[in-house]
C-alpha positions as CSV (number, residue, x, y, z in Angstrom):
1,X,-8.2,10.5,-1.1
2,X,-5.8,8.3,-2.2
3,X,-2.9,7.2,0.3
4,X,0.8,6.5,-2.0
5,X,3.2,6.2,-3.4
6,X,5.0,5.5,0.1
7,X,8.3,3.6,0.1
8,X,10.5,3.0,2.5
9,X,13.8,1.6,3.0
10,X,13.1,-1.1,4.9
11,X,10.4,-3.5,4.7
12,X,9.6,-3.4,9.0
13,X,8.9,0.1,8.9
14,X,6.3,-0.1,5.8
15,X,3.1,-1.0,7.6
16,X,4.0,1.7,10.3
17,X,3.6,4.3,7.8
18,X,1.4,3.0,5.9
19,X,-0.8,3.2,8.4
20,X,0.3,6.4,10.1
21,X,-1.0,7.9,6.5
22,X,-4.4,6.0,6.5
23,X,-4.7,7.6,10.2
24,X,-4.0,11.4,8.4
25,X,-6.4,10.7,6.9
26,X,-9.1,9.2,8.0
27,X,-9.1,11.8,10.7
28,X,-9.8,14.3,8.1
29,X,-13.2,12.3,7.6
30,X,-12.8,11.6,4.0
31,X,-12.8,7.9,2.0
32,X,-9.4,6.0,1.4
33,X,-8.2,4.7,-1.3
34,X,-4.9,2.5,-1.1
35,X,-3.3,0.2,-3.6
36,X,-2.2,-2.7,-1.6
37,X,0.6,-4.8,-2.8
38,X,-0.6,-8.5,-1.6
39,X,3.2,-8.8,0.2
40,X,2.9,-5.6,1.7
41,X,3.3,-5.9,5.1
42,X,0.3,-3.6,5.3
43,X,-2.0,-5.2,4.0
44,X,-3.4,-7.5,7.1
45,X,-3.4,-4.6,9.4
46,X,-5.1,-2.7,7.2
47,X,-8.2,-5.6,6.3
48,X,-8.4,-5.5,10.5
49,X,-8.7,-2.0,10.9
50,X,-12.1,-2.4,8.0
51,X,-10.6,-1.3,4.5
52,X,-11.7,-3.7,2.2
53,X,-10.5,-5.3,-1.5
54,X,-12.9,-3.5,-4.1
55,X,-10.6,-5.0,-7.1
56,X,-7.5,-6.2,-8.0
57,X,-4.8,-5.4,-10.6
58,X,-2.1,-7.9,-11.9
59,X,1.6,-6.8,-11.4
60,X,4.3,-9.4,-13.2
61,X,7.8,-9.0,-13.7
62,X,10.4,-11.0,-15.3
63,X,12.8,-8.9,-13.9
64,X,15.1,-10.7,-10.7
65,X,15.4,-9.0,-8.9
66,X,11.7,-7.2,-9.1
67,X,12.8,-3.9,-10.4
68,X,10.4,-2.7,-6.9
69,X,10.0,-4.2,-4.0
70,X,6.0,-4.5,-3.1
71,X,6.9,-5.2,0.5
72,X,8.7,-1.6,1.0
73,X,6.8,0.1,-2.2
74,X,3.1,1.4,-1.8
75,X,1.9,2.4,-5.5
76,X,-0.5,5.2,-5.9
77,X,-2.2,3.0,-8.0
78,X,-2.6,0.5,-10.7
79,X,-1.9,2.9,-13.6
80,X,1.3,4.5,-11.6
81,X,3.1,1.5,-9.9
C-alpha cells in the first residue's frame, strides 16, 4: 500500500502523521510504500522504525520559493509529486 500524498500545514506536525499513517497500516499486515522527501521530517523516524531506501528520484526546482514544501508535503510518489 502506498502511504501519501499527506501535507500538512505545518512542518512539526508532518512526521506525526506521517507516521500515524504508516501505523494504519502496517497494522493491516500489508507492505508500505512511502516516498520520502530527504527534508522530511519523517524520514529519520521512519529508517528507525526499519523502512528502508529501495531507490531514489531527483526532485529540482528553480522555483523560490519551492512551489511545495518537502518538509510539510508527502508525495504519493515519484510520478505524482
Amino acid at each position: 500500500m502506498t502511504v501519501g500524498p499527506v501535507g500538512t500545514p505545518e512542518a512539526a506536525d508532518a512526521a506525526a502523521c506521517v507516521a500515524a499513517a504508516v501505523r494504519w497500516v502496517g497494522a493491516r499486515g500489508v507492505a508500505v510504500r512511502v516516498s520520502v522527501p530527504g527534508p522530511h521530517p519523517a524520514l529519520g523516524p521512519l529508517l528507525v522504525l526499519g523502512l528502508r531506501i529501495h531507490g531514489t528520484d531527483i526532485f529540482c526546482s528553480t522555483h523560490a520559493p519551492s512551489f511545495a514544501d518537502v518538509r510539510r508535503y508527502l508525495p504519493s510518489g515519484g510520478d505524482l509529486f
